[in-house]
C-alpha positions as CSV (number, residue, x, y, z in Angstrom):
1,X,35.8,-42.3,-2.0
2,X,32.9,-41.5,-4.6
3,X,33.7,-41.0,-7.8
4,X,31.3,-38.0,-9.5
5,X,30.1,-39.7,-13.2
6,X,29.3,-37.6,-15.5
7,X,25.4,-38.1,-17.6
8,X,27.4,-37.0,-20.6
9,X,30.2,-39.1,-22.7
10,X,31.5,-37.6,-26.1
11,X,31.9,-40.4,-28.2
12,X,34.6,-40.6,-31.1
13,X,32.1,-40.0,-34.0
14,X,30.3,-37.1,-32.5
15,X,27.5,-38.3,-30.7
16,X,27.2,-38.6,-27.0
17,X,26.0,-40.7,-24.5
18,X,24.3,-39.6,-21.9
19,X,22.6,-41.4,-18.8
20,X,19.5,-39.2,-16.7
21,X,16.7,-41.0,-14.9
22,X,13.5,-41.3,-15.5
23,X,12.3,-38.2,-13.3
24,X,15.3,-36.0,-15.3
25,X,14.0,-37.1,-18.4
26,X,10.3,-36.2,-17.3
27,X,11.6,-32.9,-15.7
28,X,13.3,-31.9,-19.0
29,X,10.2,-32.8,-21.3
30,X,8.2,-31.0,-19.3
31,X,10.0,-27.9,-19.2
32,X,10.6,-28.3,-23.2
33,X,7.0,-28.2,-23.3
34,X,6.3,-25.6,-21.2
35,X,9.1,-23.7,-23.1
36,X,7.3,-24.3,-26.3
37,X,4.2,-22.9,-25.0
38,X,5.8,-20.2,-24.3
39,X,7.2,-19.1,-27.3
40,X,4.1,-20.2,-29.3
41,X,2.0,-17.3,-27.3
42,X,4.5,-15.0,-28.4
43,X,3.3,-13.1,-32.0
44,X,7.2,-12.4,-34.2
45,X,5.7,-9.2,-34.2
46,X,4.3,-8.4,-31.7
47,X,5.6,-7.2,-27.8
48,X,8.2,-10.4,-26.3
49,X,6.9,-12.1,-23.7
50,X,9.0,-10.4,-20.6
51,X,10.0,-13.8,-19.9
52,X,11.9,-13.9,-23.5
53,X,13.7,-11.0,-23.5
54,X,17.0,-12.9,-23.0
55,X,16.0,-15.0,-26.5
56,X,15.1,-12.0,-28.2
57,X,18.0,-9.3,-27.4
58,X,17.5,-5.8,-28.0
59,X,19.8,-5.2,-31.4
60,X,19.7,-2.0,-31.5
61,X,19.1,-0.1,-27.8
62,X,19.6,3.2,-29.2
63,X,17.0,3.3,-32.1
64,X,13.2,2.1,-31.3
65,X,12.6,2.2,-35.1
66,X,15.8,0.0,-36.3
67,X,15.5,-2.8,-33.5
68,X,11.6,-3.4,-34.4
69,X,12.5,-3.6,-38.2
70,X,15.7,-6.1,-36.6
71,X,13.0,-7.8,-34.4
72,X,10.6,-7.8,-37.6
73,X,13.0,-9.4,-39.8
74,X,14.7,-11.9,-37.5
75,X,11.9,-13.2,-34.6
76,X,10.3,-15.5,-37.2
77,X,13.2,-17.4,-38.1
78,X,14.7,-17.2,-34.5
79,X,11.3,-18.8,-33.4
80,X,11.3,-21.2,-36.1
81,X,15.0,-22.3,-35.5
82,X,14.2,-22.9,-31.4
83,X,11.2,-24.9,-32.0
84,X,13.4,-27.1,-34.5
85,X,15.8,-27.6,-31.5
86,X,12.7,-28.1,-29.0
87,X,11.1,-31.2,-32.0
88,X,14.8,-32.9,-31.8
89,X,14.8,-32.8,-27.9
90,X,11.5,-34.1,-27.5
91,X,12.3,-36.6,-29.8
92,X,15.3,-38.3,-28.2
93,X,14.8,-37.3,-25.1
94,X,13.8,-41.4,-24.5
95,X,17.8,-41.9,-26.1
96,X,20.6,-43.3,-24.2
97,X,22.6,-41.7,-27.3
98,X,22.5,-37.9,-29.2
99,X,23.6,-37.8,-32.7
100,X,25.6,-34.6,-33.2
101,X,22.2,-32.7,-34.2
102,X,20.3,-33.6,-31.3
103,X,23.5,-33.0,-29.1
104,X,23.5,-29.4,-30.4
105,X,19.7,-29.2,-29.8
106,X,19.8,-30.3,-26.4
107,X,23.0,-27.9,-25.1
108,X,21.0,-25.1,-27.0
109,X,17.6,-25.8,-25.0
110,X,19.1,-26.1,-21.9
111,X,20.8,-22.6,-22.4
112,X,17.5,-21.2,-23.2
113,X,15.5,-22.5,-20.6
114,X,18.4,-21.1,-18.3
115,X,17.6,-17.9,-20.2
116,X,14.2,-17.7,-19.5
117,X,14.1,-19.2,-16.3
118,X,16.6,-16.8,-15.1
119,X,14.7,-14.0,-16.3
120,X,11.4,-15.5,-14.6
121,X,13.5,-15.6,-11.7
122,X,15.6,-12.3,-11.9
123,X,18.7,-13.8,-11.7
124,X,21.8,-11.6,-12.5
125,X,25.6,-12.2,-12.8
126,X,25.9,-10.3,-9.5
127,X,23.4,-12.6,-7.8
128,X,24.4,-15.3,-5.1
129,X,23.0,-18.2,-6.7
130,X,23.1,-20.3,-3.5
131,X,19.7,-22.5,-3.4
132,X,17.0,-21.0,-1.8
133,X,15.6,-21.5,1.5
134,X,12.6,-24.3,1.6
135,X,10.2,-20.9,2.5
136,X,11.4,-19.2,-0.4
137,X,8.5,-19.4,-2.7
138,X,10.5,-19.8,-6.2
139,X,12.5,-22.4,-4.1
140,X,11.6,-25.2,-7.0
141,X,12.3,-22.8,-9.5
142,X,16.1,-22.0,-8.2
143,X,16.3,-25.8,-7.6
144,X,15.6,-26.4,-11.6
145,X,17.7,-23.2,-12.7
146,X,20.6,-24.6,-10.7
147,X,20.2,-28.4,-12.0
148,X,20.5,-26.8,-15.5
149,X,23.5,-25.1,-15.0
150,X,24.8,-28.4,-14.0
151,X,23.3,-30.4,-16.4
152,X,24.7,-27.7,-18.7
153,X,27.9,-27.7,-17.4
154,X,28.5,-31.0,-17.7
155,X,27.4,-31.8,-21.2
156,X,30.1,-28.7,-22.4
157,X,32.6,-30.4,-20.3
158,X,32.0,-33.8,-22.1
159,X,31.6,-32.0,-25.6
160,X,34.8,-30.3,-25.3
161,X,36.7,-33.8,-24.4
């Protein structure tokens, strides 16, 4: 009987281990990349990116004139923050082992490039997420959004240990 290993280990003082291959780490750094790009092309005041839409929530549905002002004020600094997160990702994602910062960084990337990806994809709660069929042409995008969810789902289940 196989035993399933988690890539994720809390550790005692916070950090956390964590063990992908080679192609996972190239995968990941590629997608933080193209997730960068991304939100560079984007102006904080300008229309979102469709693609975004999940990062930059409407705040206020009701009043066009109160969520650009909310959109105004906050896009900046919500831009700034995620590219913060994206720098410490890229920057350990060579590590065996994430301080707490860079642990925090990593579960927050992954949940937005979920987020966008989803969007990209359509994905709803309703949806069957069952992988796609090999003729599907967004097959290798459902294959990613699914090894996200896993990837994501483990790290929470090692934080929360």
């Amino acid at each position: 009987m196989s035993r399933f290993r988690s890539r994720f280990r809390a550790r005692p003082d916070g950090s956390v281990e964590f063990r992908v291959d080679d192609r996972e780490r190239e995968l990941i750094s590629d997608l933080i990349s193209q997730l960068r790009d991304l939100l560079l092309t984007t102006s904080p005041t300008g229309p979102v990116d469709p693609n975004l839409r999940r990062l930059y929530p409407t705040a206020y549905p009701d009043d066009e004139q109160r969520d650009a002002d909310y959109q105004q004020l906050m896009r900046g600094d919500l831009l700034e923050q995620r590219l913060a997160q994206l720098d410490l990702v890229e920057a350990s994602v060579s590590e065996t082992r994430l301080d707490p910062a860079q642990a925090m960084a990593w579960l927050r990337a992954i949940n937005d490039l979920r987020l966008v990806l989803g969007t990209s994809l359509d994905v709803s709660e309703d949806d069957d997420l069952a992988l796609a069929q090999s003729d599907d042409p967004d097959a290798t995008s459902r294959a990613i959004y699914h090894y996200l969810g896993a990837l994501q789902s483990e790290f929470i289940s090692a934080m929360s240990r």
